[in-house]
C-alpha positions as CSV (number, residue, x, y, z in Angstrom):
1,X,-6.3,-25.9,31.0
2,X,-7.8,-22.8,29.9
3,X,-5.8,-20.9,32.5
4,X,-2.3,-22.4,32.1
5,X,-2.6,-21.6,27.7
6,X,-3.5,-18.1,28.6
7,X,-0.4,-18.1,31.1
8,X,1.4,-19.2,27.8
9,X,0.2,-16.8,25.7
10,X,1.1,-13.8,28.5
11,X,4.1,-14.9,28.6
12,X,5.2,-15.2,25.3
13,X,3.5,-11.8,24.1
14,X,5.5,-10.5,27.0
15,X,8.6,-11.9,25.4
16,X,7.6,-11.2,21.1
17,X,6.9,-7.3,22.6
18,X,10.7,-7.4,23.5
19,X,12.5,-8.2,21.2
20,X,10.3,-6.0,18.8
21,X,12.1,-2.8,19.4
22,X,15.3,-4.2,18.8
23,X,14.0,-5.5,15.9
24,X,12.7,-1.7,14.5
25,X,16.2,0.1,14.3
26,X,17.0,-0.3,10.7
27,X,14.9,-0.6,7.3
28,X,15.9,-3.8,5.2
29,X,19.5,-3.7,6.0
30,X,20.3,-0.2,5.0
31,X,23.4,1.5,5.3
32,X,23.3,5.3,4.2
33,X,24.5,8.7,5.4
34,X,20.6,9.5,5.0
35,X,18.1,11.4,6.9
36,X,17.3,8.8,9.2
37,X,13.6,8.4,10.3
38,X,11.9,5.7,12.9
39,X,10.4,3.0,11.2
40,X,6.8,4.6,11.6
41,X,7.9,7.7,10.6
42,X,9.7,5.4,7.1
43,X,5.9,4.3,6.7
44,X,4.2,7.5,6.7
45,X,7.0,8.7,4.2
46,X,6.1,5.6,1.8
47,X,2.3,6.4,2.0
48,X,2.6,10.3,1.5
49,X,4.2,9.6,-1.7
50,X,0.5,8.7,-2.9
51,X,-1.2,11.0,-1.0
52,X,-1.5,14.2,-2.1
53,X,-3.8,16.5,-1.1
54,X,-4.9,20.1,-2.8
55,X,-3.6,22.8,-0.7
56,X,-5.7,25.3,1.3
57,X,-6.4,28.8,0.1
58,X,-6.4,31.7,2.3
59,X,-8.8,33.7,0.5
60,X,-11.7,33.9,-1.4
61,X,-12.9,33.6,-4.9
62,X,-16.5,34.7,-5.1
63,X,-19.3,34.7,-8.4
64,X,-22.5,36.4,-8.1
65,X,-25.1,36.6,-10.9
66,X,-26.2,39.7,-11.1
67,X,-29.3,38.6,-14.3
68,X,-31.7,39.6,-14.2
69,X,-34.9,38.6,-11.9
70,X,-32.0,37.7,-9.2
71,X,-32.5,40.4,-6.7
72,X,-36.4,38.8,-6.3
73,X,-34.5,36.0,-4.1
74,X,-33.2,38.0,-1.8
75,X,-36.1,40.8,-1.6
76,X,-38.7,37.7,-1.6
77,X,-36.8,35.6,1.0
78,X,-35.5,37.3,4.4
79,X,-33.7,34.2,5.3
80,X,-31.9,34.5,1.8
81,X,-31.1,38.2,2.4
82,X,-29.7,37.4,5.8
83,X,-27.5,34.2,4.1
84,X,-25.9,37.1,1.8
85,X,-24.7,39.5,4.3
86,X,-23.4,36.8,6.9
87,X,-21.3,35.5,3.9
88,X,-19.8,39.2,2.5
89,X,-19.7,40.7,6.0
90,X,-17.8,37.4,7.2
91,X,-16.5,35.4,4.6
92,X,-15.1,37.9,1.9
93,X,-12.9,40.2,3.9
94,X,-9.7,40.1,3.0
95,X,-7.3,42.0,0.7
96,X,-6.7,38.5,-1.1
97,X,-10.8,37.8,-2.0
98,X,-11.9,38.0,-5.1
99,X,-15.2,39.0,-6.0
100,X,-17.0,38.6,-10.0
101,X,-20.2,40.1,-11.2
102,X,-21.6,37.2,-13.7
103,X,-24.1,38.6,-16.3
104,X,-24.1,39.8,-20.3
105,X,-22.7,36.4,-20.6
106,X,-19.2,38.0,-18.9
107,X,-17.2,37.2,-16.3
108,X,-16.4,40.6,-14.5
109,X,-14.3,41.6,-11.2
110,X,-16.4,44.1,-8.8
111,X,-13.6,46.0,-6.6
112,X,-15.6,45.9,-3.5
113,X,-16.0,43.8,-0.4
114,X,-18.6,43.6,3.1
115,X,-21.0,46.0,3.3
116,X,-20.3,48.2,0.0
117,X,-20.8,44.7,-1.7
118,X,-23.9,43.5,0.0
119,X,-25.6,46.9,-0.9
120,X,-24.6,46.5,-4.5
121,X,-26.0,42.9,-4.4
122,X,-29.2,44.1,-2.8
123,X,-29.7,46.8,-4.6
124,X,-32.1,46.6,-7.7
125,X,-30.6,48.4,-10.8
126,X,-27.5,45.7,-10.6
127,X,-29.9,43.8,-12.0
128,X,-31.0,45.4,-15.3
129,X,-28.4,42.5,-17.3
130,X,-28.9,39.3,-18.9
131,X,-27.2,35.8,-19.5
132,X,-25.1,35.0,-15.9
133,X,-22.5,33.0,-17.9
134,X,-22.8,29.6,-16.0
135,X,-20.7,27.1,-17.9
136,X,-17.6,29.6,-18.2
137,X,-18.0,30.2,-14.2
138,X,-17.6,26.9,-13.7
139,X,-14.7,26.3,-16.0
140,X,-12.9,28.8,-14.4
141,X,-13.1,27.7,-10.8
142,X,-12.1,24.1,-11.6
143,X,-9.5,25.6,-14.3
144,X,-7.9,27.7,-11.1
145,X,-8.9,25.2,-8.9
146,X,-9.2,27.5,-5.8
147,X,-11.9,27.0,-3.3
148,X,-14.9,29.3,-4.4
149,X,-18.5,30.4,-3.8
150,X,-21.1,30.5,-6.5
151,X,-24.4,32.3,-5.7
152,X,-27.1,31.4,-8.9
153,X,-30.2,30.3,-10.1
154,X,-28.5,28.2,-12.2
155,X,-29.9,29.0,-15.5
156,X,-27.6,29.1,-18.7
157,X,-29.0,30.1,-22.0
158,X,-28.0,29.1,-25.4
159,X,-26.5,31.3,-28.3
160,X,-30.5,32.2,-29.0
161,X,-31.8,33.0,-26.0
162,X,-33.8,29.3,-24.6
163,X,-32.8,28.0,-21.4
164,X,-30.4,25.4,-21.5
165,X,-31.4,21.8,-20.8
166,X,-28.3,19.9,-21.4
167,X,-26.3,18.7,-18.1
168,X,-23.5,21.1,-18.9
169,X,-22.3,21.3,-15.3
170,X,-21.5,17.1,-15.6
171,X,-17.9,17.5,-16.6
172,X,-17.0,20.7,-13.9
173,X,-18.5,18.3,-11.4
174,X,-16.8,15.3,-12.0
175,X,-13.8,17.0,-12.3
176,X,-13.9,19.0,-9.3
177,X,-14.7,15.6,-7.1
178,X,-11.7,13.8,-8.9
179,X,-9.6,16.9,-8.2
180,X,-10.2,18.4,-5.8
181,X,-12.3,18.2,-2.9
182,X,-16.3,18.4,-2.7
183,X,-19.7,20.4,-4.1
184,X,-21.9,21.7,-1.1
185,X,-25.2,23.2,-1.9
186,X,-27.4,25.9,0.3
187,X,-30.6,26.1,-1.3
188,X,-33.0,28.6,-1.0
189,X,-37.0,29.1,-2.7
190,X,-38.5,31.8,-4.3
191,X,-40.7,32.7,-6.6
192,X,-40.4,35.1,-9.9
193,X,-42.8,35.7,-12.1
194,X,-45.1,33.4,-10.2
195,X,-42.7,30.6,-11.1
196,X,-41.0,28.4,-8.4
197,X,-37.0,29.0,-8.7
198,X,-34.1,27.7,-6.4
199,X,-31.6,30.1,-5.7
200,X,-28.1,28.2,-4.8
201,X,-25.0,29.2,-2.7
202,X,-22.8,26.8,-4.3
203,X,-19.4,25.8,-2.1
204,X,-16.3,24.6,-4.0
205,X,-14.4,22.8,-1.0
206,X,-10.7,21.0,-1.0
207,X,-11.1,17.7,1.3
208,X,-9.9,20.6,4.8
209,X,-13.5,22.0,4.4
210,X,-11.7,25.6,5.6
211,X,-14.0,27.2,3.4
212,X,-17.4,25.3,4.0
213,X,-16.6,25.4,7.8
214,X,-16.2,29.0,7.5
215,X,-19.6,29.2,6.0
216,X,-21.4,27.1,8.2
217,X,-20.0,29.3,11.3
218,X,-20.7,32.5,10.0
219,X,-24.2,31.4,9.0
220,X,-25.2,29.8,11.8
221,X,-28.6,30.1,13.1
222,X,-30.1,31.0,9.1
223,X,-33.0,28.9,8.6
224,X,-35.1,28.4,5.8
225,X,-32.9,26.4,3.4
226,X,-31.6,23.1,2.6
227,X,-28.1,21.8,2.0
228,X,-27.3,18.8,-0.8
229,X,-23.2,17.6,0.1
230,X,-22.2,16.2,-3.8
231,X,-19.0,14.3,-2.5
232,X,-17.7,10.6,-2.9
233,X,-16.5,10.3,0.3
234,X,-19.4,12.2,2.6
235,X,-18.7,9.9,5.6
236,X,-16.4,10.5,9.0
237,X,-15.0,7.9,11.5
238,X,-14.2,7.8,15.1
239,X,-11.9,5.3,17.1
240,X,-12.6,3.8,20.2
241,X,-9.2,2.9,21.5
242,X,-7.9,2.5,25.2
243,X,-5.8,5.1,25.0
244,X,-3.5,7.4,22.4
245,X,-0.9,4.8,22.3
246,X,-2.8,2.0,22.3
247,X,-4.8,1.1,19.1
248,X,-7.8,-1.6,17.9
249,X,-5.8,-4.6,18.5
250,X,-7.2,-7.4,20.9
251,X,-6.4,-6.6,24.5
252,X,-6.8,-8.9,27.3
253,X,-8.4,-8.2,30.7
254,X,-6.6,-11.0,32.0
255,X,-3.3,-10.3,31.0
256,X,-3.4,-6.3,32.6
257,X,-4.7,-5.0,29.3
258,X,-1.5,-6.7,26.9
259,X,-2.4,-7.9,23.4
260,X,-2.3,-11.5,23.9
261,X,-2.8,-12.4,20.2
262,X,-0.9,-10.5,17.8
263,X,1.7,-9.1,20.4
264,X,1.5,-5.4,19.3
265,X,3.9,-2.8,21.1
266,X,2.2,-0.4,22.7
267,X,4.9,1.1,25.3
268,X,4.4,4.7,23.5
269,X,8.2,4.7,22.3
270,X,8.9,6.3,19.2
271,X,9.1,2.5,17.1
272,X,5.7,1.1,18.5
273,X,1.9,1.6,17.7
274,X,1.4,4.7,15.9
275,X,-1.7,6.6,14.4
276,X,0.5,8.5,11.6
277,X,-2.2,11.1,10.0
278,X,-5.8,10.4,10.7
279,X,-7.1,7.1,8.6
280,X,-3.6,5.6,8.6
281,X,-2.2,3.8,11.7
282,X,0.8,1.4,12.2
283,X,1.5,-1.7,13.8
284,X,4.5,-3.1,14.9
285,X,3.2,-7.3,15.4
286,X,5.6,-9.5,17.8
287,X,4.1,-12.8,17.1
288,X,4.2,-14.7,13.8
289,X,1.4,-15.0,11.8
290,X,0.8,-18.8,12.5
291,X,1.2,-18.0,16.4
292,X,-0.9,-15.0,16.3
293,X,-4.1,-17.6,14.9
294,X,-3.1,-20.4,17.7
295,X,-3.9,-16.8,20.1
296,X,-6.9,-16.1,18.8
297,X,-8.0,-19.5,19.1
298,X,-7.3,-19.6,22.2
299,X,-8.9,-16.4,23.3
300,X,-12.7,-17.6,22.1
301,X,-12.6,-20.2,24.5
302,X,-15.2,-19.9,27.3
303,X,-13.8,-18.0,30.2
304,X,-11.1,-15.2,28.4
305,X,-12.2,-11.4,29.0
306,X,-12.9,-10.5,26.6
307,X,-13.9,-13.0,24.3
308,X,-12.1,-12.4,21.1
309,X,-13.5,-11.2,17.5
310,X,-11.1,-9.7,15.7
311,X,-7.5,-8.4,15.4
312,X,-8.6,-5.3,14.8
313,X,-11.8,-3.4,15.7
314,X,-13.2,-0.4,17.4
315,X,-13.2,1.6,14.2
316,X,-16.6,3.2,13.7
317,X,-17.8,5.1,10.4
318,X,-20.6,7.6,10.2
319,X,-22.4,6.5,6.4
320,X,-25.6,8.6,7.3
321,X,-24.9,11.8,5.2
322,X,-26.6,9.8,1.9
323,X,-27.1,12.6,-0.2
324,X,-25.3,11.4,-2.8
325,X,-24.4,7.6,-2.1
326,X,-25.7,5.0,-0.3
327,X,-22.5,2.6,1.5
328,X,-24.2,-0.9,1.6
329,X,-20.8,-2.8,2.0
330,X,-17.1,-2.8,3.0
331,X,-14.0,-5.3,2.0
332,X,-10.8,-5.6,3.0
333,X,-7.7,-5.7,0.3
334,X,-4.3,-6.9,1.7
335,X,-1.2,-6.0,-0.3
336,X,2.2,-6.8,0.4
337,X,4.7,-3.9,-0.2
338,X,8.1,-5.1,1.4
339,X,10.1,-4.9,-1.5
340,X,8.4,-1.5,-2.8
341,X,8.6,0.0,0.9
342,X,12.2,-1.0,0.9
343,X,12.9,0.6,-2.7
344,X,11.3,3.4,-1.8
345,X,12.9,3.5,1.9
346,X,16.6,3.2,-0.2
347,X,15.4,6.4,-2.6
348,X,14.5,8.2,0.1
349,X,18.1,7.8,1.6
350,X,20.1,8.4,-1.2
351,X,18.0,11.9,-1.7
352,X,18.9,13.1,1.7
353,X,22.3,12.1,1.9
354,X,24.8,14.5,3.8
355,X,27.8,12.7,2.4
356,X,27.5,11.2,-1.1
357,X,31.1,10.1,-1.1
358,X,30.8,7.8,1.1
359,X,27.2,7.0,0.6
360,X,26.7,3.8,-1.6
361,X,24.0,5.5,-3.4
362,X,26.2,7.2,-5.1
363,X,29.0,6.6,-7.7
364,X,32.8,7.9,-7.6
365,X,31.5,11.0,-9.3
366,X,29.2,11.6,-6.8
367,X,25.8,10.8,-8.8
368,X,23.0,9.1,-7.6
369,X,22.8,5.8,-9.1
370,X,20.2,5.4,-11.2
371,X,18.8,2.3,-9.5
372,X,17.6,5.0,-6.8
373,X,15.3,7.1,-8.8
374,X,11.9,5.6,-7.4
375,X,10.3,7.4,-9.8
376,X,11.7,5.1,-12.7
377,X,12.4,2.1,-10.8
378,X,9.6,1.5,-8.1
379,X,9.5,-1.9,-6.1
380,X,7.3,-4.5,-6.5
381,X,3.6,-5.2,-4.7
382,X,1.6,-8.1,-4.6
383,X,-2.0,-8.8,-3.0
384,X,-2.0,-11.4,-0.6
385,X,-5.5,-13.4,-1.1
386,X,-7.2,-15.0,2.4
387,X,-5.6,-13.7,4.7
388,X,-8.4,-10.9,6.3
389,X,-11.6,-9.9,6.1
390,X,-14.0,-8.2,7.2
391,X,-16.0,-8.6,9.7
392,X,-19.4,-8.7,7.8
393,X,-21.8,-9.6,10.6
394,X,-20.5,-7.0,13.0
395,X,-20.6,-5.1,10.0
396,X,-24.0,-5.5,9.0
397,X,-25.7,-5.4,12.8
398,X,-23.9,-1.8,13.7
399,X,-24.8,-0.1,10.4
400,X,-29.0,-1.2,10.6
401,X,-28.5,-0.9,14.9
402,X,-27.1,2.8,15.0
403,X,-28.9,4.0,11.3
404,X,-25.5,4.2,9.8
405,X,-24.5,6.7,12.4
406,X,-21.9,4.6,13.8
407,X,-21.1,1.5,12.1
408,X,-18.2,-0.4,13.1
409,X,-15.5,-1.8,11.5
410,X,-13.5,-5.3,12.6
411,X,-10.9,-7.4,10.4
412,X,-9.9,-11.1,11.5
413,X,-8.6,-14.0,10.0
414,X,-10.0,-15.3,6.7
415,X,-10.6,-19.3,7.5
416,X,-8.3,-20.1,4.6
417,X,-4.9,-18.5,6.3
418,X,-2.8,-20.8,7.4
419,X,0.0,-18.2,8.7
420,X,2.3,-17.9,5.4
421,X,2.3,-15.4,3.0
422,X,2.4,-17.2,-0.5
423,X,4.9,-15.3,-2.5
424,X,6.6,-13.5,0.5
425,X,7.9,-13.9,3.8
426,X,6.4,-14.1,7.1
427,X,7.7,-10.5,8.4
428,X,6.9,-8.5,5.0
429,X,5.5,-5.3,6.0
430,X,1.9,-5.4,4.9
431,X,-0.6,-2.9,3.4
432,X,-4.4,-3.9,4.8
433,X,-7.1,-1.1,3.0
434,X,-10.4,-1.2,4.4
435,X,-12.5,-0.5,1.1
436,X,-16.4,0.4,-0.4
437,X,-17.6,-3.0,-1.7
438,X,-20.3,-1.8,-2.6
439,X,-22.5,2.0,-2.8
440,X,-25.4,2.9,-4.7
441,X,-25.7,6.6,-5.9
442,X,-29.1,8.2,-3.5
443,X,-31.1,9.1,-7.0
444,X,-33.8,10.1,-4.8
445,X,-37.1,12.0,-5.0
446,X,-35.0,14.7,-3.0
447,X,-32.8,15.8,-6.3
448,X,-36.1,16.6,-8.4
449,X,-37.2,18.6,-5.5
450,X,-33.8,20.8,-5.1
451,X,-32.4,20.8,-8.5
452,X,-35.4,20.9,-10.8
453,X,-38.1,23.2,-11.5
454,X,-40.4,23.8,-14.4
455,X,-38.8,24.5,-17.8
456,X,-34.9,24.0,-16.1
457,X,-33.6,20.3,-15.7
458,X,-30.2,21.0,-16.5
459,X,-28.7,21.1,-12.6
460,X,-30.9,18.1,-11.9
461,X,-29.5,15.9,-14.9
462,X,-26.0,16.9,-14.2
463,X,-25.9,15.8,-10.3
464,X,-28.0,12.9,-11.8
465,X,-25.4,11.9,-14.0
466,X,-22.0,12.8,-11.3
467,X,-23.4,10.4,-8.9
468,X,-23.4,7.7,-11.2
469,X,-20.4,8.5,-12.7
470,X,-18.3,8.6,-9.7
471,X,-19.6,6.1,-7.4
472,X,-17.3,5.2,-5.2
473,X,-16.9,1.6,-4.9
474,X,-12.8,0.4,-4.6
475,X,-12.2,3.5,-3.0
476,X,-10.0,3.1,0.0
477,X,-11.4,4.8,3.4
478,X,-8.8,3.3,6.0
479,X,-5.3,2.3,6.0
480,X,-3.3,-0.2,8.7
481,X,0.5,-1.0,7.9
482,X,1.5,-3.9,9.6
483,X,5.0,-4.8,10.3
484,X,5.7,-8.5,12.5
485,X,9.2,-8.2,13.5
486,X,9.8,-11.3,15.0
């Protein structure tokens, strides 16, 4: 019995994958003189719109405070001393770096670079100045917004001369993680005066990490410091897939290594699975919905290689950088965006027509009817409740298993699906976010010990108060589009 329903199942995935490329040549009935794009390549057009990402800088912008008692870091600390010339011989080189000398409460360029600028950073009398203006430092990186090195104690000092203990750094922080990328801190000890001090190289990062990677190369093998990674999403993944055109849908032993379930093409043609940037993968499905849950059922049943779990797995996430947040829990949102994908799809045409005379997007005048400015008339979305979720036992055993090295991801069914989406039809094409249900900001010991010392709190309070102003939960951290096209 068992064999003849997986005969049935073979043969009808063998079938669904078919008449799925036939099925891919056209977006919701369009017919434009357009730029015209495979359906994957139509997708990764309708989720760039949303994704935008700060661009990469090829040089550097670089603050050193020059106050005084500085210099005692790096004549104290050899490690230190050998951090500061890896990063000016190495990192600030070209005609394009910038360079600022922060002290007398100003913000003032130093015309040098590499050697002449290590020496002047080494040498003494550049220290015989007061007042390192922090809080204007870091309103002018995240003002410009380019990637940028601060070196610093960290210490800021009101109009009368008393260290400042409010978290003024809170609102650069925030802003530069909302903005822009992430905060990386090397820390190094010292002592002045006999009193314990921190002495930070401070890396403003876009989401690349050109500019930390840089760093971490040219400094490799300096010990004698620590590193703190302020970031909302300090996490990586990792597929496990059968090959590049294959992706983490079910495949059956039995069946020569075909999905069997939901029917995915996986023939490497230019309208079947696709991984289209990183975290964002498509998936053309050839069974219906309702067909693709009498599969799966029929797949657990003693005797199928493998046994399926899910639709989708073999997605594994490293969570063990917890610096700044502990990720306790994952969810899965489903949203259905036919009719916005399909506005968006018909914009997109009408912008790169070749012939707007003869293209319907256009009136006799030749301007764009103004139904096709996505901008002011986007389509609509819904989310479809019940349908996934995630796997939270496979969840649950992989992230305690690996130590949140590598813990894996899998999406299946929710028991409530019958097969319809309610409010939409069967083949929409549909959005399915894996997303943080829960994280818990890492308020540990650890931030006392790198960010506070006696008689300075105001680094401490401000990382403090980032972490639990930007904890992550909702955010999304992976992205399938899937399309049935039966």
């Amino acid at each position: 019995m068992i064999q003849s329903k997986k005969q049935n199942i073979v043969a009808q995935t063998l079938l669904c994958a078919a008449l799925v490329l036939t099925s891919l040549s056209s977006c919701c009935g369009s017919k434009s003189t357009g730029e015209e794009l495979s359906y994957p390549e139509q997708v990764k057009a309708y989720y760039d719109k949303d994704s935008v990402l700060p661009g990469a800088t090829a040089s550097t912008v670089a603050y050193f405070d020059l106050s005084d008692g500085i210099v005692v870091a790096y004549k104290s600390n050899a490690s230190c001393a050998d951090f500061l010339n890896r990063i000016t011989q190495r990192i600030i080189t070209g005609e394009e770096s910038q360079v600022y000398a922060l002290a007398n409460d100003e913000i003032t360029p130093l015309e040098m670079k590499q050697t002449a600028l290590y020496n002047k950073i080494m040498d003494a009398s550049s220290y015989r100045q007061h007042m390192a203006p922090i809080e204007k430092t870091l309103e002018k990186i995240v003002t410009d917004g380019r990637t940028a090195v601060l070196v610093t104690d960290f210490e800021e000092y009101t109009p009368d001369k008393r260290v400042q203990h409010a978290a003024f750094a809170t609102r650069y922080f925030t802003k530069w993680l909302r903005e822009q990328g992430d905060i990386t801190f090397f820390v190094f000890n010292y002592v002045e005066r006999r009193l314990p001090k921190h002495l930070y190289f401070i890396v403003f990062d876009n989401k690349e990490h050109q500019l930390l990677s840089q760093i971490q190369a040219a400094t490799d093998g300096v010990y004698g410091f620590e590193t703190f990674h302020l970031s909302r999403d300090a996490y990586s993944y990792t597929t496990e897939y059968p090959s590049a055109t294959k992706g983490g849908n079910y495949h059956s032993a039995d069946a020569g290594g075909l999905d069997i379930v939901t029917a995915v093409l996986e023939d490497g043609d230019a309208e079947s699975y696709t991984n289209l940037d990183g975290a964002v993968e498509f998936y053309p499905i050839g069974e219906t919905w309702a067909n693709a849950i009498k599969n799966a059922a029929a797949c657990r049943q003693p005797g199928v290689k493998p046994l399926y779990t899910d639709i989708l797995r073999n997605l594994f996430f490293d969570f063990s950088d917890t610096d700044s947040y502990m990720i306790d829990q994952l969810a899965v949102r489903v949203t259905d965006v036919e009719d916005d994908f399909c506005q968006f799809e018909e914009c997109r045409l009408a912008d790169t027509a070749t012939d707007p005379e003869n293209d319907a997007h256009y009136d006799a005048n030749g301007n764009k009817l103004p139904e096709y400015d996505y901008a002011k008339n986007p389509g609509k979305t819904f989310e479809v409740k019940d349908m996934l979720v995630l796997d939270q036992e496979l969840f649950q055993t992989s992230l305690q298993e690996s130590a949140r090295k590598k813990v894996e991801v899998g999406i299946d069914f929710s028991p409530n699906f019958g097969g319809a989406i309610i409010g939409g039809d069967d083949a929409d094409l549909l959005r399915v976010d894996v997303v943080i249900a829960k994280a818990r900001p890492n308020l540990s010991a650890r931030i006392d010990d790198l960010f506070l010392w006696n008689g300075n709190n105001n680094l401490r309070d401000a990382i403090r108060n980032t972490l639990q102003e930007l904890n992550p939960e909702g955010d999304i951290i992976y992205t399938y589009y899937l399309k049935p096209m039966n």
